[in-house]
Backbone as a ProteinNet text record, in pm:
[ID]
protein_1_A
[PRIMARY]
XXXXXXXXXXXXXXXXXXXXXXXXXXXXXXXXXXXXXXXXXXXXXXXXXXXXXXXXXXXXXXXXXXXXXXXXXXXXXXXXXXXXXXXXXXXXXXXXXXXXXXXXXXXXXXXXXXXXXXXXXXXXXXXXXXXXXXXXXXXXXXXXXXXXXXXXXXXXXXXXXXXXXXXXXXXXXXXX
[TERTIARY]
6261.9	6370.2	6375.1	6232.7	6273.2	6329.8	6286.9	6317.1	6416.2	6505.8	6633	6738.3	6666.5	6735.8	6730.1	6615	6604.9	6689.9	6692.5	6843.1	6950.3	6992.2	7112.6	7124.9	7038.8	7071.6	7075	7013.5	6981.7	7115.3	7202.3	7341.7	7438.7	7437.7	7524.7	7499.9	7392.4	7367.1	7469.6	7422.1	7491.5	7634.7	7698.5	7831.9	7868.9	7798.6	7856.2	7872.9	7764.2	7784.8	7910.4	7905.3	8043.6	8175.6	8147.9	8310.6	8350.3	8276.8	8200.4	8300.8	8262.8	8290.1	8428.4	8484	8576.5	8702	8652	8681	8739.7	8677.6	8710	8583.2	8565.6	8430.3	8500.5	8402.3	8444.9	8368.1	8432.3	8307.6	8257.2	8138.1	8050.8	8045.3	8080	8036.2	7960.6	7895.7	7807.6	7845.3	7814.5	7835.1	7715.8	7706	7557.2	7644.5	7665.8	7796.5	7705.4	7611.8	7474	7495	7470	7524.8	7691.7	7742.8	7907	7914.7	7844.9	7891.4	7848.1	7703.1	7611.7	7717.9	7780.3	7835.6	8010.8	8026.9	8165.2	8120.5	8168.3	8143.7	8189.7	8311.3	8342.6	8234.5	8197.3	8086.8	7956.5	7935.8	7808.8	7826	7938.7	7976	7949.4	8030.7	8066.1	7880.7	7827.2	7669.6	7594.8	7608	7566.8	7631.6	7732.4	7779	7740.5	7712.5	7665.5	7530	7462.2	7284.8	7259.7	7384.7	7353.4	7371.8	7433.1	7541.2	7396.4	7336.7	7187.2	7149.3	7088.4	6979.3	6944.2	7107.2	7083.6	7145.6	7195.2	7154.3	7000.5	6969.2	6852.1	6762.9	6750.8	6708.5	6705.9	6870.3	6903.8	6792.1	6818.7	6731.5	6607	6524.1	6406.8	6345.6	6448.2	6410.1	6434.9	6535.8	6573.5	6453	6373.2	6233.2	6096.5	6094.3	5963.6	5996.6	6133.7	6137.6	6048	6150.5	6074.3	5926.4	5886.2	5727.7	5650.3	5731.7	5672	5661.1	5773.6	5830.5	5735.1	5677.7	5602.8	5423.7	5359.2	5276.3	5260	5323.5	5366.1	5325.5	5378.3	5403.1	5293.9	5188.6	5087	4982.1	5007.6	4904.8	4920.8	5075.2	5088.9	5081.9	5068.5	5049.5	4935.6	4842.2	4734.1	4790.6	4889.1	4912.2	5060.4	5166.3	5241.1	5244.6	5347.3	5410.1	5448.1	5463.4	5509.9	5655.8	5717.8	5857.7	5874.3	5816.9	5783.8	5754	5672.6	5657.5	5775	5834	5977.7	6052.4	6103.9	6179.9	6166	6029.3	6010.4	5989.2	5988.3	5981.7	6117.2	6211.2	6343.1	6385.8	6337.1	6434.2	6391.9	6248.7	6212.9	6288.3	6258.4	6335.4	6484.4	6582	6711.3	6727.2	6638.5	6659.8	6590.6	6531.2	6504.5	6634.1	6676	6823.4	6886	6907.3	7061.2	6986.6	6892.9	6843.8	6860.9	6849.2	6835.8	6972	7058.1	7203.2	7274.9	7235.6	7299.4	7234.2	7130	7045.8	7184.9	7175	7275.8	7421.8	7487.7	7582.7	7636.3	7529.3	7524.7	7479.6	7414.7	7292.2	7327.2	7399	7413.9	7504.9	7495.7	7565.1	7776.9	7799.2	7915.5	7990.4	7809.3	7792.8	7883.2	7866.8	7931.4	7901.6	7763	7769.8	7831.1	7802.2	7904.4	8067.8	8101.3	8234.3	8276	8190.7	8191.9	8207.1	8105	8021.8	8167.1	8224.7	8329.4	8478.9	8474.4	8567.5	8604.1	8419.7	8398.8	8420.9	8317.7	8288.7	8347.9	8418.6	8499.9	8585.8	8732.2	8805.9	8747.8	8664.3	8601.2	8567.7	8485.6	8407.9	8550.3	8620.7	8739.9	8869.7	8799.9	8875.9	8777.9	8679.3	8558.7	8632.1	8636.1	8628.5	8742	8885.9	9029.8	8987.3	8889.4	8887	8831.5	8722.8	8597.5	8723.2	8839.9	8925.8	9013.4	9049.5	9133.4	9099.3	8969.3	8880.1	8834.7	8830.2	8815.3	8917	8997.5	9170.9	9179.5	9148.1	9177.6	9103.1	8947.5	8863.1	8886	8961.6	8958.3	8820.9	8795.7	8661.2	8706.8	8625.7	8634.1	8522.7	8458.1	8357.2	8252.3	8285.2	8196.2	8092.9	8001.9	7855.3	7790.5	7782.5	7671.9	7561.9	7454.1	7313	7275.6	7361.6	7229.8	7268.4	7147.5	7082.2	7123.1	7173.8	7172.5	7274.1	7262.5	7338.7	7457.7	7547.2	7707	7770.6	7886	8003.1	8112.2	8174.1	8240.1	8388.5	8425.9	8535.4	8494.8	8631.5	8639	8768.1	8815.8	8949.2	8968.9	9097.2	9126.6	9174.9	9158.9	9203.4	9053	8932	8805.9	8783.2	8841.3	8812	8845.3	8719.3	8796.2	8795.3	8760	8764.5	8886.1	9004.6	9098.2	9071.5	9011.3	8936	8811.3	8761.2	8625.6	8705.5	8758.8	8874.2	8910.7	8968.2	9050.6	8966	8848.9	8730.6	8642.3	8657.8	8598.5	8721.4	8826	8952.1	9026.2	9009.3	9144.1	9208.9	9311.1	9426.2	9437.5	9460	9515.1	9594.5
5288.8	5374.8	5500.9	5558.2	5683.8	5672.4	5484.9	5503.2	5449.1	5439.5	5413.9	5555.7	5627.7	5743.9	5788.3	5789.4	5847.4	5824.8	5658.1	5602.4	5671	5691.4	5690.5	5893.2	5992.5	6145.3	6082.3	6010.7	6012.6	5937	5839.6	5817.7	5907.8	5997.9	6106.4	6202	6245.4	6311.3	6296.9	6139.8	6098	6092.6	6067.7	6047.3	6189.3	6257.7	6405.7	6501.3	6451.8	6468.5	6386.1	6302.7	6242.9	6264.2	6322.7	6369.2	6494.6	6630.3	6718.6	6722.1	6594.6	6611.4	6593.5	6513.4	6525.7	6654	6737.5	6900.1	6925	6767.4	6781.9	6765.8	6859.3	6787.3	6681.5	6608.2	6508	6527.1	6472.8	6458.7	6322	6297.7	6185.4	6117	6018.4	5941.3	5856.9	5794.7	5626	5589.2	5443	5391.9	5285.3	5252.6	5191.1	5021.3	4914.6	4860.8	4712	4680.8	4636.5	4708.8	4816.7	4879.8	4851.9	4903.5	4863	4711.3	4629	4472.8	4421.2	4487.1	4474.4	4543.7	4590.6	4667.2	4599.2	4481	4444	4305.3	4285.8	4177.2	3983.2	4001.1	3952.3	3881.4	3976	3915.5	3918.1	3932.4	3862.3	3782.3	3752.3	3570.8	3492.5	3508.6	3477.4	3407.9	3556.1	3528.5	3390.7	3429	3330.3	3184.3	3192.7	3026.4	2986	3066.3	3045.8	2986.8	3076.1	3047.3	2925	2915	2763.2	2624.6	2670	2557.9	2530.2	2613.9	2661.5	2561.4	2575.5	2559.7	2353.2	2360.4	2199.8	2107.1	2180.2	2055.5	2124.9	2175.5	2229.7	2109.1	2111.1	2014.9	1893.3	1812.9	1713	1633.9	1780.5	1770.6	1713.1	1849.8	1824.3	1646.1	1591.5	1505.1	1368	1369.7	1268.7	1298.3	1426.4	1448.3	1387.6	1388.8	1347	1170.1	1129.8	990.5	901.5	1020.4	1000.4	981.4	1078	1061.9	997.3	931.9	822.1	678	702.9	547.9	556.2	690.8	675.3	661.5	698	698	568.6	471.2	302.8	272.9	291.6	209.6	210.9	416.8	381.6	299.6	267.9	184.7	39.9	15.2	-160.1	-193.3	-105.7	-156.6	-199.8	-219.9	-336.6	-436.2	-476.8	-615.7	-672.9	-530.1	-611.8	-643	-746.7	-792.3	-692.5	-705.5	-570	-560.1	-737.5	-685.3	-578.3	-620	-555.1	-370.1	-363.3	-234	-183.5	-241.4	-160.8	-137.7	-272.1	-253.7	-128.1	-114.5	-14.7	127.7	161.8	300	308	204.8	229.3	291.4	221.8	279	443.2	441.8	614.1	676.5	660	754.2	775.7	675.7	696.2	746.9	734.7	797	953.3	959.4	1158.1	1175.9	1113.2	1200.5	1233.3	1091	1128.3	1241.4	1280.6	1404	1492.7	1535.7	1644.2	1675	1562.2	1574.4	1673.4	1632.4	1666.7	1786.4	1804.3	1959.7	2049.6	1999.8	2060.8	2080.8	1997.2	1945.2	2049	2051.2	2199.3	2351.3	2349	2465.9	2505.7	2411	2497.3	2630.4	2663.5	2741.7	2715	2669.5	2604.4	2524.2	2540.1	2431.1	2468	2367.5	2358.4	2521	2567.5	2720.8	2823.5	2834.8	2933.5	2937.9	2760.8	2791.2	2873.9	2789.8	2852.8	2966.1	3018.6	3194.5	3294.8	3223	3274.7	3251.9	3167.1	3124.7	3231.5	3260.9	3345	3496.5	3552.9	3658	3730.1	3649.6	3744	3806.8	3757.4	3820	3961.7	3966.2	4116.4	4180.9	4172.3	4237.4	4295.9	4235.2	4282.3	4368.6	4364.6	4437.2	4568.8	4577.2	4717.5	4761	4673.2	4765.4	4814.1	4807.2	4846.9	4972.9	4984.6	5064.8	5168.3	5141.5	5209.9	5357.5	5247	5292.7	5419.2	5369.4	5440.3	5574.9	5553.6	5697.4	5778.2	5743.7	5772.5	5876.1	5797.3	5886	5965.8	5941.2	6080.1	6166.8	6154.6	6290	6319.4	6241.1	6322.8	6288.1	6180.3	6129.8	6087.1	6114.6	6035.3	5911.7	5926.3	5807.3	5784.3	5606.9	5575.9	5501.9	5551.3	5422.7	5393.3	5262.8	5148.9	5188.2	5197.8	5224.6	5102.7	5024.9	4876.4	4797.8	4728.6	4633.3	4687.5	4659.5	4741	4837.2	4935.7	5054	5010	5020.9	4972.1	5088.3	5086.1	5205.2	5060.5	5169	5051	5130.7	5235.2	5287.2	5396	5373.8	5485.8	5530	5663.2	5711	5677.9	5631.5	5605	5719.8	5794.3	5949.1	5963.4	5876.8	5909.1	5813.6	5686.7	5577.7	5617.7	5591.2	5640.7	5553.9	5369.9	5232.6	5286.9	5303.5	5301.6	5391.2	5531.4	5655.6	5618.7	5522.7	5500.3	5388	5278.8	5161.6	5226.1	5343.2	5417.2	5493.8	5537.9	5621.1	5491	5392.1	5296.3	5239.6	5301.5	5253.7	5123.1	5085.7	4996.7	5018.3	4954	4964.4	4952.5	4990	4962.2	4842.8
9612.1	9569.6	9655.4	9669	9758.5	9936.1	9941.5	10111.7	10088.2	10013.9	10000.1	10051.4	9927	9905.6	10070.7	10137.8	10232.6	10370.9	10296.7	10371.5	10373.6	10217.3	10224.2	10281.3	10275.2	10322.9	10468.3	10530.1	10665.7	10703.3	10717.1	10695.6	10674.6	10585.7	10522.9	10627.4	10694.3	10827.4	10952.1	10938.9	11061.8	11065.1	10945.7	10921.8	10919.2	10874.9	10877.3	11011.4	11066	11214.4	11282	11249.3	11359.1	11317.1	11148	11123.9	11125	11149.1	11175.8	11354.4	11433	11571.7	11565.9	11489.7	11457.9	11421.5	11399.4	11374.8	11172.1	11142.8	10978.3	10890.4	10781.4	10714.9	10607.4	10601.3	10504.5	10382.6	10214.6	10143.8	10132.5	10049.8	10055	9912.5	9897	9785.2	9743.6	9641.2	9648.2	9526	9532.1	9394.3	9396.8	9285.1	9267.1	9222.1	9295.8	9227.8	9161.1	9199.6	9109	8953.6	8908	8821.5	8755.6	8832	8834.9	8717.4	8831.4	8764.3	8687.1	8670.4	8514.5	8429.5	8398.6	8306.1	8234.4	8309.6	8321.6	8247.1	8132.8	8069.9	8145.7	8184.6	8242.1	8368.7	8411.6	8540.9	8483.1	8406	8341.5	8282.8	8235.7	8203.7	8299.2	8396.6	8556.4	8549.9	8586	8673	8568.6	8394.8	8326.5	8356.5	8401.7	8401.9	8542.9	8632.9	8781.4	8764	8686.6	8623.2	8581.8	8479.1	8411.6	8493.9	8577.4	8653.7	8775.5	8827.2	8888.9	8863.6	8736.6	8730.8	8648.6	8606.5	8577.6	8708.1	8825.8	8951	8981	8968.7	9041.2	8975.2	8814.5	8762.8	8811.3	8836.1	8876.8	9010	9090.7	9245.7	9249.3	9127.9	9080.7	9031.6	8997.5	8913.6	8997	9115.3	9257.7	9329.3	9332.1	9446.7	9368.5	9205.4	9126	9144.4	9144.5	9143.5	9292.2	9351.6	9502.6	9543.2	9471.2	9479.2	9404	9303.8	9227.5	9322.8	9383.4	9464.1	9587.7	9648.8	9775	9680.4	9591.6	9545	9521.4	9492.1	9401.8	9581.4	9645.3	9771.8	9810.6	9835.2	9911.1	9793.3	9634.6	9586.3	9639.2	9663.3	9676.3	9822.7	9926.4	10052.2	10110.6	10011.8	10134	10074.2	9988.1	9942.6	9994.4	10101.2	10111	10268.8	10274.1	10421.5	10491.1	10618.9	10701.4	10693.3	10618.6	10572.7	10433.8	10387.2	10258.2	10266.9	10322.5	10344.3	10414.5	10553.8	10578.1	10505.8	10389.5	10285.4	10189.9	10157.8	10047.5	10145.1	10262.9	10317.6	10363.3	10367.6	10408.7	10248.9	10190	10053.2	10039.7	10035.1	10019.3	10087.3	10263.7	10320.4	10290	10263.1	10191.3	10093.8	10022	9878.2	9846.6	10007.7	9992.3	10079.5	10187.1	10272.1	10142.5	10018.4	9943.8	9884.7	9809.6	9794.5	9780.8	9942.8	10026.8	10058.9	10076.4	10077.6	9978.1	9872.6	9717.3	9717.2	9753	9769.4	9836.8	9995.9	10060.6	9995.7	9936.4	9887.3	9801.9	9724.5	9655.6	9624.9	9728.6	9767.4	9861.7	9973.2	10117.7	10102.2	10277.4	10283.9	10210.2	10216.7	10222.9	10093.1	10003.4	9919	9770	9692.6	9575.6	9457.8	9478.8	9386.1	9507.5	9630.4	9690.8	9707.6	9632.3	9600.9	9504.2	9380.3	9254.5	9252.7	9304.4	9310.8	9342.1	9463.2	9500.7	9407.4	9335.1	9247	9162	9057.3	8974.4	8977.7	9113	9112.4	9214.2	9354.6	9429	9331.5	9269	9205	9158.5	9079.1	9031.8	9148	9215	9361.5	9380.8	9402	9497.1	9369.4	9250.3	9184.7	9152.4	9147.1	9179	9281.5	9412.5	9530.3	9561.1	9495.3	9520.2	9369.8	9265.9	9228.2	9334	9350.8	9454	9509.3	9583.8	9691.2	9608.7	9508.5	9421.6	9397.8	9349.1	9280	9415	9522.3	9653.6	9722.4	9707.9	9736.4	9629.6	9491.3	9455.2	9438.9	9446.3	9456.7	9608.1	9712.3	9832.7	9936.2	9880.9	9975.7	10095.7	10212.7	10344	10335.5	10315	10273.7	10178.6	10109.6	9980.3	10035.1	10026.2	10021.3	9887.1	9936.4	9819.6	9799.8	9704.2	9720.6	9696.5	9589.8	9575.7	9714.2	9758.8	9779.3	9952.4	10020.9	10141	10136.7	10206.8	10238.1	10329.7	10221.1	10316.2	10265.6	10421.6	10308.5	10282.9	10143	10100.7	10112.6	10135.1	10214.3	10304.3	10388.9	10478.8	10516	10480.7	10508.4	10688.7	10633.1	10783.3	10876.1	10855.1	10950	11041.4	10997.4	11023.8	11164.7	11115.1	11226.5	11359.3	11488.9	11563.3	11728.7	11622.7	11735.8	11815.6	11789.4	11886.5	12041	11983.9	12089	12170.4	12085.3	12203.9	12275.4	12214.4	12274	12464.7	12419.4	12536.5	12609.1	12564.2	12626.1	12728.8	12710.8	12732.3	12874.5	12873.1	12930.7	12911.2	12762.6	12711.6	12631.3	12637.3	12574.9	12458.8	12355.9	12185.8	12210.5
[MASK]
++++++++++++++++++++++++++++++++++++++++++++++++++++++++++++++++++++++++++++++++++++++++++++++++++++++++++++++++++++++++++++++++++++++++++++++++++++++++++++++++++++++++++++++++

């Protein structure tokens, strides 16, 4: 918590310095939005049905990997007794039956997968209704910039009178 904090003055430094060069001071805000979303009933529904939804493929997974290792345990007891067809047969099946697995792992775990749809189904909508608040309460106390404290240090606005990609863009000698 304190090398957080220490984050976030040491940021507020820097930002203050570059808006400062700017020939404007700005003020500074944070929001704790970890906090924020604990507090919104709605997204703790959200996170609970994400949890539940978790944790019974997780189950599912769990229970395709114990089969698995039942079927390779069986094999290494029955292989001094089988044929070398026999044994391909039964390590072809293991190995297929950890890909589909590992598949369904992916399937739903990956990056791409079935809870980061969800996740996004559920919980963008809110995120993105915090953060058009964030913006709101921003413009009207007159903030030039809001930073996050939970989990990494982001700003989550910045008055656009501050930005100044287009000036280094041209300092750099290109064009807008």
């Amino acid at each position: 918590m304190i090398k957080r904090g220490k984050i976030i003055c040491f940021l507020m430094v820097i930002l203050s310095g570059f808006v400062m060069a700017q020939g404007a001071a700005a003020k500074f805000g944070y929001v704790d939005t970890d906090y924020i979303l604990s507090q919104i009933p709605e997204y703790k529904a959200a996170q609970s049905e994400l949890d539940k939804t978790s944790i019974q493929w997780q189950k599912e997974i769990e229970g395709k990997f114990a089969e698995i290792d039942k079927l390779y345990k069986a094999y290494q007891a029955d292989a001094i007794l089988l044929t070398d067809d026999m044994k391909k047969k039964r390590e072809s099946e293991i190995v297929n039956k950890e890909k589909e697995a590992k598949d369904q792992q992916k399937q739903k775990f990956g990056i791409d997968g079935e809870l980061f749809k969800k996740r996004q189904e559920l919980v963008k909508p809110l995120q993105d209704k915090v953060f058009n608040a964030i913006k709101m309460v921003a413009e009207k106390k007159g903030l030039g910039f809001v930073l996050d404290k939970s989990g990494q240090i982001s700003i989550l606005y910045a008055a656009s009178k501050y930005d100044m990609s287009d000036d280094v863009l041209i300092q750099l000698g290109y064009k807008k």
